[in-house]
mmCIF file as gemmi writes it, N, C-alpha and C atoms, coordinates in Angstrom:
data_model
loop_
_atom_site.group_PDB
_atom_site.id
_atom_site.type_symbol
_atom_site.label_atom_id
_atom_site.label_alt_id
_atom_site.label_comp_id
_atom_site.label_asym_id
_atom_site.label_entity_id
_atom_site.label_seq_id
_atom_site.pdbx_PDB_ins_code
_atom_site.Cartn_x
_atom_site.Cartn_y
_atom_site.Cartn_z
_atom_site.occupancy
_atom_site.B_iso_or_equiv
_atom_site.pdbx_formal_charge
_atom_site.auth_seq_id
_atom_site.auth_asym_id
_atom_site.pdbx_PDB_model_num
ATOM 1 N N . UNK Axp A 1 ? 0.845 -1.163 0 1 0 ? 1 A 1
ATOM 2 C CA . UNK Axp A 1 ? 0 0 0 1 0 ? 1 A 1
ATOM 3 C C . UNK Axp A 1 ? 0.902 1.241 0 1 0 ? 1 A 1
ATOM 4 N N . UNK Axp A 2 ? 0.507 2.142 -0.967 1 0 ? 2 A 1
ATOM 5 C CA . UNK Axp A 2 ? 1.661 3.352 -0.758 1 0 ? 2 A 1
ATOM 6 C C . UNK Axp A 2 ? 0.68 4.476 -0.911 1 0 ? 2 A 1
ATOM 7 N N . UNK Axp A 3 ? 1.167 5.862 -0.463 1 0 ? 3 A 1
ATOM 8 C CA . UNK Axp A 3 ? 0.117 6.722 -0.293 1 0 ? 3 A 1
ATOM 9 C C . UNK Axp A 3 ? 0.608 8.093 -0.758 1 0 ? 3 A 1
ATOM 10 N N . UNK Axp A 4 ? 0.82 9.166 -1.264 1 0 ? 4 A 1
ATOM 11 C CA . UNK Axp A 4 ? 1.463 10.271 -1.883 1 0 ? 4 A 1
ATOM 12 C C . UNK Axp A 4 ? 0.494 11.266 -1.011 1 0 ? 4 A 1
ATOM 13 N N . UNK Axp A 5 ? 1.295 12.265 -0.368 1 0 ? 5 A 1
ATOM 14 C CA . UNK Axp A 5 ? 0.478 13.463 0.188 1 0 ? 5 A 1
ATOM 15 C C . UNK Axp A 5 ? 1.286 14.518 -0.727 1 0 ? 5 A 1
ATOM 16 N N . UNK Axp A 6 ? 0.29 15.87 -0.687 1 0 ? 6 A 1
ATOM 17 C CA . UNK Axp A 6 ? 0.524 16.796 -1.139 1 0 ? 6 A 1
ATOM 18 C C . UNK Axp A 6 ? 0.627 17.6 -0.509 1 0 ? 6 A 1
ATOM 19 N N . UNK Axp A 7 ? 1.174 18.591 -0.636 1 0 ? 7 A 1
ATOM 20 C CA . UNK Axp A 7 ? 0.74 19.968 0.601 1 0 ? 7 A 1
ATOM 21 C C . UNK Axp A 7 ? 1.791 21.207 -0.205 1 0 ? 7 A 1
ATOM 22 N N . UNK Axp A 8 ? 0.802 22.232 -0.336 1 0 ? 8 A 1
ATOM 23 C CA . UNK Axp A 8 ? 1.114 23.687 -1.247 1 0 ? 8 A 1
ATOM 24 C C . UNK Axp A 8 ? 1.612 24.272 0.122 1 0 ? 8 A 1
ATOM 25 N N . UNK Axp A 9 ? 2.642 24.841 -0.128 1 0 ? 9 A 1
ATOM 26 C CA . UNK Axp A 9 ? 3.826 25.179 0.954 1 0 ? 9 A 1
ATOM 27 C C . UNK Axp A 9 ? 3.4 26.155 0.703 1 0 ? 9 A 1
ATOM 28 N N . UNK Axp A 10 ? 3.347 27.276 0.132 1 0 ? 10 A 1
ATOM 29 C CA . UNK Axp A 10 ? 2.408 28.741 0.271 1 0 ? 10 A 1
ATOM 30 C C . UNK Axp A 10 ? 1.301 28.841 0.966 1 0 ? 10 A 1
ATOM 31 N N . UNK Axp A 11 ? 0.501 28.122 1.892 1 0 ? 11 A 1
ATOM 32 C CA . UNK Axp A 11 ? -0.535 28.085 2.542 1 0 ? 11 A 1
ATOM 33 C C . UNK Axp A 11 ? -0.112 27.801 3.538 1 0 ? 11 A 1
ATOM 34 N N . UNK Axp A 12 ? -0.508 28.558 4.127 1 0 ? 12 A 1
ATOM 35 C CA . UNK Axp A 12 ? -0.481 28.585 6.032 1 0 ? 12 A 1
ATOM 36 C C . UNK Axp A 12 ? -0.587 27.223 6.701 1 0 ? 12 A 1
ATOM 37 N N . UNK Axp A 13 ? -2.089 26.686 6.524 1 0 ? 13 A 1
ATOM 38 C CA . UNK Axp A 13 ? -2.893 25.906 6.701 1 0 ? 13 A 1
ATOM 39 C C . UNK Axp A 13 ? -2.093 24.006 6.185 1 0 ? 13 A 1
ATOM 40 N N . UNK Axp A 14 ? -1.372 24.368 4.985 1 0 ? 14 A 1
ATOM 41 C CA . UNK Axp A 14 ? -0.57 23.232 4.788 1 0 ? 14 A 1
ATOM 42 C C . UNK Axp A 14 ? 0.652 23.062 5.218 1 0 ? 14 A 1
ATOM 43 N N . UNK Axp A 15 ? 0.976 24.364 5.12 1 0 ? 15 A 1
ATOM 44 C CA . UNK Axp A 15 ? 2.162 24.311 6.133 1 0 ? 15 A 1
ATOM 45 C C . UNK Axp A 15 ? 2.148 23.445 7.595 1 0 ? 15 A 1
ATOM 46 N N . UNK Axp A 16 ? 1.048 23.888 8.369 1 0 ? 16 A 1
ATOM 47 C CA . UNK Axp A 16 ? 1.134 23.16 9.848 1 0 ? 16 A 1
ATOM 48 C C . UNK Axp A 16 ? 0.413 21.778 9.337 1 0 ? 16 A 1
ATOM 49 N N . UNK Axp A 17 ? -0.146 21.478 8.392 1 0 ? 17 A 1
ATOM 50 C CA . UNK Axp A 17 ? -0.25 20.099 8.144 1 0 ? 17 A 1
ATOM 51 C C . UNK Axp A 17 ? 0.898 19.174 7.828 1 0 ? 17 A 1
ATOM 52 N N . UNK Axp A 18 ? 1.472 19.709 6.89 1 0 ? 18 A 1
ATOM 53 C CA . UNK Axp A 18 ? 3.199 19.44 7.022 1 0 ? 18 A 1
ATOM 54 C C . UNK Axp A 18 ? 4.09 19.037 7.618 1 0 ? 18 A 1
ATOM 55 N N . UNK Axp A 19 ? 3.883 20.014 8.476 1 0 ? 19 A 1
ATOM 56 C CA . UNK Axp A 19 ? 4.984 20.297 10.118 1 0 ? 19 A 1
ATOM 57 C C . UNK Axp A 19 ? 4.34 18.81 11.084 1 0 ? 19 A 1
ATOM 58 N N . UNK Axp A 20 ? 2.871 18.788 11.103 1 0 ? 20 A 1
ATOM 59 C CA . UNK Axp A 20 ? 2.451 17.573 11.771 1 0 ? 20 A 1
ATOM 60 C C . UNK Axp A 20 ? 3.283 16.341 11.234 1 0 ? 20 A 1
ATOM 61 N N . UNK Axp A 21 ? 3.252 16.198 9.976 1 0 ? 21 A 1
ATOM 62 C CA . UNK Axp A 21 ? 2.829 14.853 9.471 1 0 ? 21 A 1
ATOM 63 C C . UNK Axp A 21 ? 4.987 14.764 9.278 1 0 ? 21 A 1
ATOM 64 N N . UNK Axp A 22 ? 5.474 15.746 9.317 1 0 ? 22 A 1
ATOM 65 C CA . UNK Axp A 22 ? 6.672 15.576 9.222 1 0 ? 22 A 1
ATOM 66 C C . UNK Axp A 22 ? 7.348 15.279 10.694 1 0 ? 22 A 1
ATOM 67 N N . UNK Axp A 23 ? 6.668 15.477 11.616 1 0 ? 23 A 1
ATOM 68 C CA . UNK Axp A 23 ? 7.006 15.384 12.911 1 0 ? 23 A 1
ATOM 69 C C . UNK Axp A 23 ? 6.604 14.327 13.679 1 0 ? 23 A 1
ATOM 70 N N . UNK Axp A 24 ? 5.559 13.426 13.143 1 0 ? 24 A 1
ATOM 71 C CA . UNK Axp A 24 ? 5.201 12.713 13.639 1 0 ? 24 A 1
ATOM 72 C C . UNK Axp A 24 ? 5.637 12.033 15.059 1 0 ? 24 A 1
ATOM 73 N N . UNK Axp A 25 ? 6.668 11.064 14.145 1 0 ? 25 A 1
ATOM 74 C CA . UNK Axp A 25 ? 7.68 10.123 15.23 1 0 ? 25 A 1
ATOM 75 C C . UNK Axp A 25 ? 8.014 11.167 15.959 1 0 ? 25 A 1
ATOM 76 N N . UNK Axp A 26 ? 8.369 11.982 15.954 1 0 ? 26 A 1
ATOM 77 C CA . UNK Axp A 26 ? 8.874 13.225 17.604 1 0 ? 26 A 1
ATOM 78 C C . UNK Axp A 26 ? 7.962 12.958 18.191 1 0 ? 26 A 1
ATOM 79 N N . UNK Axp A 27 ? 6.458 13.088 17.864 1 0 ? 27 A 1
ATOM 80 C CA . UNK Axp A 27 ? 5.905 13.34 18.944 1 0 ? 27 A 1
ATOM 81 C C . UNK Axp A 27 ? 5.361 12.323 19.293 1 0 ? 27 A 1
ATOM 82 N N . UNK Axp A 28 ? 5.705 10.805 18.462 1 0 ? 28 A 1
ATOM 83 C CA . UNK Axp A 28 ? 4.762 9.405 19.468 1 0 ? 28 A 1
ATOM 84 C C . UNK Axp A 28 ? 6.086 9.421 20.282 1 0 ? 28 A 1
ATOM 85 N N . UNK Axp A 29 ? 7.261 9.563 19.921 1 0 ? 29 A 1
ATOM 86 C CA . UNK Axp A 29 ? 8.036 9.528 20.758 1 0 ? 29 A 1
ATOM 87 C C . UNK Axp A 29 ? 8.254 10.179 21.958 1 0 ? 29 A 1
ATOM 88 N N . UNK Axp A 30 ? 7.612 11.703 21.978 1 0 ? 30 A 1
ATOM 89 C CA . UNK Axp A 30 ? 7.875 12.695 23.282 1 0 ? 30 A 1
ATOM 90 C C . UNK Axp A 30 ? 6.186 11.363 24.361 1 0 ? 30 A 1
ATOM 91 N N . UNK Axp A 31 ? 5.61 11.373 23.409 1 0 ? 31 A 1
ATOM 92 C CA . UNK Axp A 31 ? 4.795 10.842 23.87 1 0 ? 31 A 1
ATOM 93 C C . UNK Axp A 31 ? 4.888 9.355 24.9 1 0 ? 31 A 1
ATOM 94 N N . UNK Axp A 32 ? 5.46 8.272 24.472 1 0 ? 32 A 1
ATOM 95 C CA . UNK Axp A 32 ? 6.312 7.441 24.88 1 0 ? 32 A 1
ATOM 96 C C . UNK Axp A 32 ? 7.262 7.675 26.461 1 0 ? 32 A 1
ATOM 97 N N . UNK Axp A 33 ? 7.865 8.676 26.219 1 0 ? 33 A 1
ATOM 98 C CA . UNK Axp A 33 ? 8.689 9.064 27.055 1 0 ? 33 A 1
ATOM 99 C C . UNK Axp A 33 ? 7.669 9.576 28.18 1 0 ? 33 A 1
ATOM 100 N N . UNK Axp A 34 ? 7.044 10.371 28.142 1 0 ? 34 A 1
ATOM 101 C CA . UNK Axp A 34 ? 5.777 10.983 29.116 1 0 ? 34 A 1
ATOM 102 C C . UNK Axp A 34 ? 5.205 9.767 29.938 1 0 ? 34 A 1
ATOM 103 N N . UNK Axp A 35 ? 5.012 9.122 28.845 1 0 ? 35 A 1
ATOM 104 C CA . UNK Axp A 35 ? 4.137 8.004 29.261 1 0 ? 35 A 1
ATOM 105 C C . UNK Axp A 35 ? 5.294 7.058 30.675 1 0 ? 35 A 1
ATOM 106 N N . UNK Axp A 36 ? 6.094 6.815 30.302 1 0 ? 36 A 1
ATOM 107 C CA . UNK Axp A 36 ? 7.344 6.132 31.22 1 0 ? 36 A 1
ATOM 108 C C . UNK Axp A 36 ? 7.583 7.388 32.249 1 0 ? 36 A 1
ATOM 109 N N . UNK Axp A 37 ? 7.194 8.349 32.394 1 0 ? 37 A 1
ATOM 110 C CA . UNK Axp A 37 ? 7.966 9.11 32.928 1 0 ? 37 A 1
ATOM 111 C C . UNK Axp A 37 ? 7.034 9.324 33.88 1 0 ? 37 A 1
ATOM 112 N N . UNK Axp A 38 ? 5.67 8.88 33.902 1 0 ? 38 A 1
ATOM 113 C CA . UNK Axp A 38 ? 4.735 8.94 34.541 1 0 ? 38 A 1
ATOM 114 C C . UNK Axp A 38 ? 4.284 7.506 34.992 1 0 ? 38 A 1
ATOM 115 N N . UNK Axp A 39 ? 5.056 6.557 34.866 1 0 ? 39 A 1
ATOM 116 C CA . UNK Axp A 39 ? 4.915 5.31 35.545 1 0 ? 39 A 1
ATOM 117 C C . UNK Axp A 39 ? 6.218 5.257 36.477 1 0 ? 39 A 1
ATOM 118 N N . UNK Axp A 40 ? 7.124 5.891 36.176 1 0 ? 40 A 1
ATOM 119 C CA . UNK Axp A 40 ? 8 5.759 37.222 1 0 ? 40 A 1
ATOM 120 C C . UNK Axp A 40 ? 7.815 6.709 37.979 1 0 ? 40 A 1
ATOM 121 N N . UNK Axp A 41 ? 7.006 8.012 37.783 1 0 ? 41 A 1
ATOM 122 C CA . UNK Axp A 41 ? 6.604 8.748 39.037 1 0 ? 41 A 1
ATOM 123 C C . UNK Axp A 41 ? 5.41 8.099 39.953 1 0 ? 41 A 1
ATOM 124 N N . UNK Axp A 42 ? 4.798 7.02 39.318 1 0 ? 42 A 1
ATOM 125 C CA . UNK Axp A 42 ? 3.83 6.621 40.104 1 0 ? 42 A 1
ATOM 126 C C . UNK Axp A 42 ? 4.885 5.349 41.584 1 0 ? 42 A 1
ATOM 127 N N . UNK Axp A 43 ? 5.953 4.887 41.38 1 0 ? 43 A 1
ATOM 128 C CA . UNK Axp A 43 ? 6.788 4.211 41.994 1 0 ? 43 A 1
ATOM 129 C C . UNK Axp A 43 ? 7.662 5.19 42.813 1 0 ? 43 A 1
ATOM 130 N N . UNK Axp A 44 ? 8.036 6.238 42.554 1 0 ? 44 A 1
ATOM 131 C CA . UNK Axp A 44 ? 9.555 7.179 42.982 1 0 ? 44 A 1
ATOM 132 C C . UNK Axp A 44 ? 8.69 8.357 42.806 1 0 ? 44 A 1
ATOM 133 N N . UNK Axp A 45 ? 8.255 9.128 44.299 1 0 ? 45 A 1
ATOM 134 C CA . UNK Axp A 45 ? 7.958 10.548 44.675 1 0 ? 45 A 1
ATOM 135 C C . UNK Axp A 45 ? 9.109 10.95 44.077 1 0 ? 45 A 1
ATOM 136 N N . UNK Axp A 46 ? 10.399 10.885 44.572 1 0 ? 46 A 1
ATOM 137 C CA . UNK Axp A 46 ? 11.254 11.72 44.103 1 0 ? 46 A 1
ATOM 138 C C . UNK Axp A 46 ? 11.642 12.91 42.843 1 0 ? 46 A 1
ATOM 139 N N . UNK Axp A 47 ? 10.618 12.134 41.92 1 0 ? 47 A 1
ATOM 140 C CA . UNK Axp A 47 ? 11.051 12.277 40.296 1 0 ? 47 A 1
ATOM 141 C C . UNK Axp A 47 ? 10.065 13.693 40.848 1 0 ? 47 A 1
ATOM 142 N N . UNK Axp A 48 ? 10.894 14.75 39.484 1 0 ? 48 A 1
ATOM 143 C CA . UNK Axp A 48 ? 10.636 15.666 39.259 1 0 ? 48 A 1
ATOM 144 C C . UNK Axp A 48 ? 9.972 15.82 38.046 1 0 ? 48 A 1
ATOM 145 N N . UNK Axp A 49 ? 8.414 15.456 38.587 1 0 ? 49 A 1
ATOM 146 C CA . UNK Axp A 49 ? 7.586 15.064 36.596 1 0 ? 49 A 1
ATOM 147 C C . UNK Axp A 49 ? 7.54 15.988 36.044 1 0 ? 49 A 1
ATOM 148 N N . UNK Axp A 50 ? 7.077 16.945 36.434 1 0 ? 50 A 1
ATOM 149 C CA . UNK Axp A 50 ? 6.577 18.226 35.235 1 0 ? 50 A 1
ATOM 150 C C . UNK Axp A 50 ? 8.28 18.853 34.62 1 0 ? 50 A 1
ATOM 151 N N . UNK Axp A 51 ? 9.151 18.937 35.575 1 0 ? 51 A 1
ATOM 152 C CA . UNK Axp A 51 ? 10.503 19.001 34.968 1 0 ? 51 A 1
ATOM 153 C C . UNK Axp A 51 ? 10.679 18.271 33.844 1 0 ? 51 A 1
ATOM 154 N N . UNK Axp A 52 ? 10.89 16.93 34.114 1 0 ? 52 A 1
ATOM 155 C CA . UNK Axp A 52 ? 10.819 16.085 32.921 1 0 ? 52 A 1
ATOM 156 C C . UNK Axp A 52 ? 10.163 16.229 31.907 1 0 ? 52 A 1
ATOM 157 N N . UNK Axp A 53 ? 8.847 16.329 32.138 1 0 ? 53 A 1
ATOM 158 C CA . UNK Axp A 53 ? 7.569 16.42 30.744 1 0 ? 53 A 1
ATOM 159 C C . UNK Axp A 53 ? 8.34 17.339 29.951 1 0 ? 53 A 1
ATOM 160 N N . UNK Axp A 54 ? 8.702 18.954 30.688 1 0 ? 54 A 1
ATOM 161 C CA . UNK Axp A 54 ? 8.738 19.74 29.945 1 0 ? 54 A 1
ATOM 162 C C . UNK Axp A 54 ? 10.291 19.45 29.225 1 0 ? 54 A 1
ATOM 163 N N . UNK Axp A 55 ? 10.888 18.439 29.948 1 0 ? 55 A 1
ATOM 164 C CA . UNK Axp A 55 ? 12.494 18.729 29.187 1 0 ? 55 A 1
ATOM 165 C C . UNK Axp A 55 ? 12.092 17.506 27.66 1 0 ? 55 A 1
ATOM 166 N N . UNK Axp A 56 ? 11.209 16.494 28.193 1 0 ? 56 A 1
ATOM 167 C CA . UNK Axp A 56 ? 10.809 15.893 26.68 1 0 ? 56 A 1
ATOM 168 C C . UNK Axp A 56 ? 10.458 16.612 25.23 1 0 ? 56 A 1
ATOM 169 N N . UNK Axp A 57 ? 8.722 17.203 26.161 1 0 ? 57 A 1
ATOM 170 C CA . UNK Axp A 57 ? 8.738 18.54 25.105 1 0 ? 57 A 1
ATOM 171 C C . UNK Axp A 57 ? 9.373 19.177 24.096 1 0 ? 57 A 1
ATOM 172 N N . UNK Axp A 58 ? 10.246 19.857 25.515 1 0 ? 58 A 1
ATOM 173 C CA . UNK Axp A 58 ? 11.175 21.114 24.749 1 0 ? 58 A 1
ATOM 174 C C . UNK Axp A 58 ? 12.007 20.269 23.597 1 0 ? 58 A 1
ATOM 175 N N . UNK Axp A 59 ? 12.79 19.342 23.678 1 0 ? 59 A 1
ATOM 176 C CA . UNK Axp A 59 ? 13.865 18.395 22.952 1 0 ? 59 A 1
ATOM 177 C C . UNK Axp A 59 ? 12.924 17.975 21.289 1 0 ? 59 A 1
ATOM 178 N N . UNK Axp A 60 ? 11.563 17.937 21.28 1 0 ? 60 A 1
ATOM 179 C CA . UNK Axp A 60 ? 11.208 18.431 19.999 1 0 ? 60 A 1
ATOM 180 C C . UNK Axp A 60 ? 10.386 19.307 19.412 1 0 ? 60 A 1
ATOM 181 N N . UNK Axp A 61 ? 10.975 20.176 20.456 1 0 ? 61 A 1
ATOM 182 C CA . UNK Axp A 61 ? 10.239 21.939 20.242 1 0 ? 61 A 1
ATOM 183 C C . UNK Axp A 61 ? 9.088 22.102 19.779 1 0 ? 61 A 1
ATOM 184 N N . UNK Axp A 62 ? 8.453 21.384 20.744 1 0 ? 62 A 1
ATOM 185 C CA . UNK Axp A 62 ? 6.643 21.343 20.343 1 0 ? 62 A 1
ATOM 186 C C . UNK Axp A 62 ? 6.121 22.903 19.802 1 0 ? 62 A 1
ATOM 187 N N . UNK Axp A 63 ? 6.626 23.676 20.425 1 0 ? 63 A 1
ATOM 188 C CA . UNK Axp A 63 ? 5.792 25.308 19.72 1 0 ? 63 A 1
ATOM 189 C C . UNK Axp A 63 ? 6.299 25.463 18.268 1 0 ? 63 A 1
ATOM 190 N N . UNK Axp A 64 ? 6.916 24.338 17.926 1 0 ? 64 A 1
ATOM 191 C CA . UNK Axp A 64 ? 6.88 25.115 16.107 1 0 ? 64 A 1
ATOM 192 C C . UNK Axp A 64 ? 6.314 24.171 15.725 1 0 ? 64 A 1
ATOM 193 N N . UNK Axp A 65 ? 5.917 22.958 16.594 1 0 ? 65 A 1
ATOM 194 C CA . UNK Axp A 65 ? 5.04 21.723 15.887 1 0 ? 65 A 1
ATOM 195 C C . UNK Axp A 65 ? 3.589 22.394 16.069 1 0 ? 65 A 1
ATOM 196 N N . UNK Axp A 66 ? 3.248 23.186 16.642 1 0 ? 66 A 1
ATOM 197 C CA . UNK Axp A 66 ? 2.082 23.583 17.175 1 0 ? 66 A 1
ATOM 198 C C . UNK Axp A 66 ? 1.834 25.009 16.524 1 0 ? 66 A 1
ATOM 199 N N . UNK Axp A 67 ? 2.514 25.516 16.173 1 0 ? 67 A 1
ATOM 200 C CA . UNK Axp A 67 ? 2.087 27.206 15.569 1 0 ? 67 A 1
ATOM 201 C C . UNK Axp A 67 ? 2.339 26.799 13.9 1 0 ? 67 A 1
């Protein structure tokens, strides 16, 4: 099965469709990581979650995946 997308890079609107579909794996991956990062906070008070979340995040600069 193979699939061809298009997207007119002069449009705003395809642009962040783009940016999604080019980013994907970043973000099952930031996703992934969250996910572990929140099972080992459920074992270890210690962990500093929202630190973490946000250092996943930041590492694939979700605000240009998002604007």
């Amino acid at each position: 099965m193979k699939a061809v997308l298009t997207y007119n890079l002069s449009d705003p609107e395809d642009v962040e469709a783009f940016k999604r579909a080019t980013n994907s794996l970043d973000m099952a991956v930031a996703l992934f990581d969250i996910k572990n990062c929140l099972h080992r906070a459920r074992k270890d008070t210690d962990v500093k979650l929202s630190n973490e979340i946000f250092e996943i995040l930041n590492e694939i600069n979700l605000d240009d995946l998002l604007s």
